[in-house]
KOLLONU-864325 format. One record per residue (C-alpha): residue number from 1; residue in one letter; x, y, z. Coordinates in pm, 1 decimal. Each point is the difference from the previous one (the first is absolute). Layout:
<recs>
REC   zati   numi          X          Y          Z
REC    NUM      A          X          Y          Z
...
</recs>
This chain:
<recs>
REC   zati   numi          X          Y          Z
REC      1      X     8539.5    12293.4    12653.0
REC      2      X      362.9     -153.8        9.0
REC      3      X      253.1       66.9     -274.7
REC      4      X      246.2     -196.0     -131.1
REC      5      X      234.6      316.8       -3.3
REC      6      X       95.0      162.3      317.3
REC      7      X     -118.1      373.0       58.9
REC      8      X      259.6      254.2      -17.9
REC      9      X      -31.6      170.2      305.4
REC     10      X       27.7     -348.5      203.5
REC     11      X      346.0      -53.8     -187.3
REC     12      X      137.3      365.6       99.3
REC     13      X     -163.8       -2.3      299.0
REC     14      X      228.4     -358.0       66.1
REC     15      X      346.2      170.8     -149.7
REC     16      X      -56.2      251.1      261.3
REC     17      X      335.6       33.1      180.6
REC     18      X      187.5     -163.5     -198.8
REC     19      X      287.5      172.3     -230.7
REC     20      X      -68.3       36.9     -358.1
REC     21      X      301.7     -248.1      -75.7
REC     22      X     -168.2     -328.9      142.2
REC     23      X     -338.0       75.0     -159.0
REC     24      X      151.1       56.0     -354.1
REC     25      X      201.3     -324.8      105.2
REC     26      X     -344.0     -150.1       82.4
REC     27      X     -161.2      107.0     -311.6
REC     28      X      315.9     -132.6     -208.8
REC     29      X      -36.6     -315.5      206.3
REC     30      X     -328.5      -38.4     -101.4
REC     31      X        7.4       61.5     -366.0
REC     32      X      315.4     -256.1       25.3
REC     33      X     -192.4     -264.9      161.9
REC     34      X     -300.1       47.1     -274.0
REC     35      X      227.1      -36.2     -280.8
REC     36      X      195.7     -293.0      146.4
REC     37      X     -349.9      -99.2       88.6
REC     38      X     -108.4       23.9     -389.9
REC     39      X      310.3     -156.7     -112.8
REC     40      X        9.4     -318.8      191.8
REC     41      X     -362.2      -42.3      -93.2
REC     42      X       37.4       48.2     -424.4
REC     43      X      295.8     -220.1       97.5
REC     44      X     -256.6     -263.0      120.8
REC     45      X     -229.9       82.0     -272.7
REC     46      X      255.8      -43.0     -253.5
REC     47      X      120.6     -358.2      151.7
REC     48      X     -334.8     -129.1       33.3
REC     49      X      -62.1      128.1     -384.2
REC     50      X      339.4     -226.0     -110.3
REC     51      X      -97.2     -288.9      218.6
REC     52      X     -386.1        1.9     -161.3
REC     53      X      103.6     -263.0     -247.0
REC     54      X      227.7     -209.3      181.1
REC     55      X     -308.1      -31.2      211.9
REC     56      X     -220.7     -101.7     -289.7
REC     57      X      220.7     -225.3     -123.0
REC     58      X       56.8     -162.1      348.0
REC     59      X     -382.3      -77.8      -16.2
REC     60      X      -15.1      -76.3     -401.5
REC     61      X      227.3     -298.2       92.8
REC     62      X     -194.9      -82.9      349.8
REC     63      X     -332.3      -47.6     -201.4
REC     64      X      186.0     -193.4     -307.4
REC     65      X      140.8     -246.7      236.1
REC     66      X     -312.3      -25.7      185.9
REC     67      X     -199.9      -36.4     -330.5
REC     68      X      196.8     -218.8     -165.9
REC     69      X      164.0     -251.9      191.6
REC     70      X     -210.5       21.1      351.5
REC     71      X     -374.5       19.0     -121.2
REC     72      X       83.5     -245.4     -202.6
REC     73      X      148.1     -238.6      212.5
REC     74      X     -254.5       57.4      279.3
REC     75      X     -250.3     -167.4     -283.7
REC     76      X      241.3     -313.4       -6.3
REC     77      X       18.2       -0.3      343.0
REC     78      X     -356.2       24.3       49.4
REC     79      X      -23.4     -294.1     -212.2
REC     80      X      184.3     -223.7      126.6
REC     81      X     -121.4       71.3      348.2
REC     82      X     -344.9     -108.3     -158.1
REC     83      X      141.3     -337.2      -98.0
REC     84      X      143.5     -104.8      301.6
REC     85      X     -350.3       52.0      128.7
REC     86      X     -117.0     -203.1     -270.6
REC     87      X      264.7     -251.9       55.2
REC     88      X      -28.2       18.1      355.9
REC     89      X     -355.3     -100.0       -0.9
REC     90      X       95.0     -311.4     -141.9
REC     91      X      151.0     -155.1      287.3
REC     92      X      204.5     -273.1      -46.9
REC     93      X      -24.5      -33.1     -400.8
REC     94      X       94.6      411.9        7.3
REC     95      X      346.9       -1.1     -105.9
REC     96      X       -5.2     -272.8     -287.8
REC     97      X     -281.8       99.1     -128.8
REC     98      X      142.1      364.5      -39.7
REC     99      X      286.6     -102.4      -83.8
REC    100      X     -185.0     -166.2     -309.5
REC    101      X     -137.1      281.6     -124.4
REC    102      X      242.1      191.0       10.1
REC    103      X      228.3     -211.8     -211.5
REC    104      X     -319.2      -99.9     -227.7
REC    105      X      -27.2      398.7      -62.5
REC    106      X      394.0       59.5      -64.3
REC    107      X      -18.7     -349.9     -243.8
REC    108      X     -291.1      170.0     -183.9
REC    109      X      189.5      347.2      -11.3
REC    110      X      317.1     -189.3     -131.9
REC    111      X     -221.9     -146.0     -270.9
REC    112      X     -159.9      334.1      -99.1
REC    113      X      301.0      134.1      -79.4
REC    114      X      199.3     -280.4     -168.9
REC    115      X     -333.7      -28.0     -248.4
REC    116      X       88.0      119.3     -358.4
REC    117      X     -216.5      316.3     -106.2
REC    118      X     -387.1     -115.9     -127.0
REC    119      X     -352.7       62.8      -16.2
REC    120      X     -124.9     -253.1      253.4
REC    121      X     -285.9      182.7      206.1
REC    122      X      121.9     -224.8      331.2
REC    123      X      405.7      -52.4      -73.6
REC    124      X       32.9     -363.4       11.4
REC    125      X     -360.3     -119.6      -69.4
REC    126      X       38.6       28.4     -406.8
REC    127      X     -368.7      187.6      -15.0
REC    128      X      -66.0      239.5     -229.4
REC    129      X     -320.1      242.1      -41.4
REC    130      X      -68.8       88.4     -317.2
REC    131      X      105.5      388.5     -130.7
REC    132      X      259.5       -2.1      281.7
REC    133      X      395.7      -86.3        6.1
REC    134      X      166.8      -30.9     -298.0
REC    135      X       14.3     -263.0     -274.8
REC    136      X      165.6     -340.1      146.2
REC    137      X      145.2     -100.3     -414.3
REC    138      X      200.6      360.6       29.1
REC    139      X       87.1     -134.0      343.4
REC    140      X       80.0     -337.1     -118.8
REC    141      X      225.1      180.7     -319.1
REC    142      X      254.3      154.1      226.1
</recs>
């Protein structure tokens, strides 16, 4: 069975012939090297400790950037690559006919949002349902 400690005897056995100055040398380098050894490595413990959060907020920003402006403009793009398929397989009539829509939907955007505040179920259609909206003489009032 191997140690992880050398036997005794094989360490005198190997400072055999030498003079007691280099082996206490040898031992002193030794328990140098295992303290510079220890140092440099709570120095590397310590800098990896202080550079933790730096870290974390390196990849807090990565995934708010991804989340909020590329996810969400991978939906628009996915979008619009679906109407130029649409469009597309139109042929000839593609582009004017897209081109329709689109400025139909911004005209009936526009309108939505000029409209005054009121209890018409479909804005623009003057329906009501009874028990929803509000009163139209209060509206009428103001």
């Amino acid at each position: 069975m191997a140690s992880s400690q050398p036997n005794p005897m094989d360490l005198i056995n190997r400072a055999e012939g030498k003079s007691l100055t280099s082996v206490t040398k040898q031992g002193i380098g030794g328990w140098l090297f295992a303290l510079s050894t220890s140092a440099i490595l709570g120095v590397q413990a310590l800098t990896q400790l202080l550079l933790m959060p730096v870290r974390l907020v390196n990849k807090i920003g990565t995934n708010v950037v991804e989340g909020l402006i590329l996810k969400p403009l991978l939906v628009v793009i996915t979008g619009s690559e679906a109407s130029a398929r649409g469009v597309d397989q139109m042929g000839l009539f593609g582009l004017p006919i897209g081109t329709i829509v689109l400025l139909g939907t911004f005209t009936i955007i526009a309108l939505y949002l000029r409209q005054d505040v009121t209890s018409d179920t479909l804005p623009g259609t003057f329906t009501d349902y009874f028990g929803t909206g509000v009163d139209e003489d209060a509206e009428d009032e103001q």
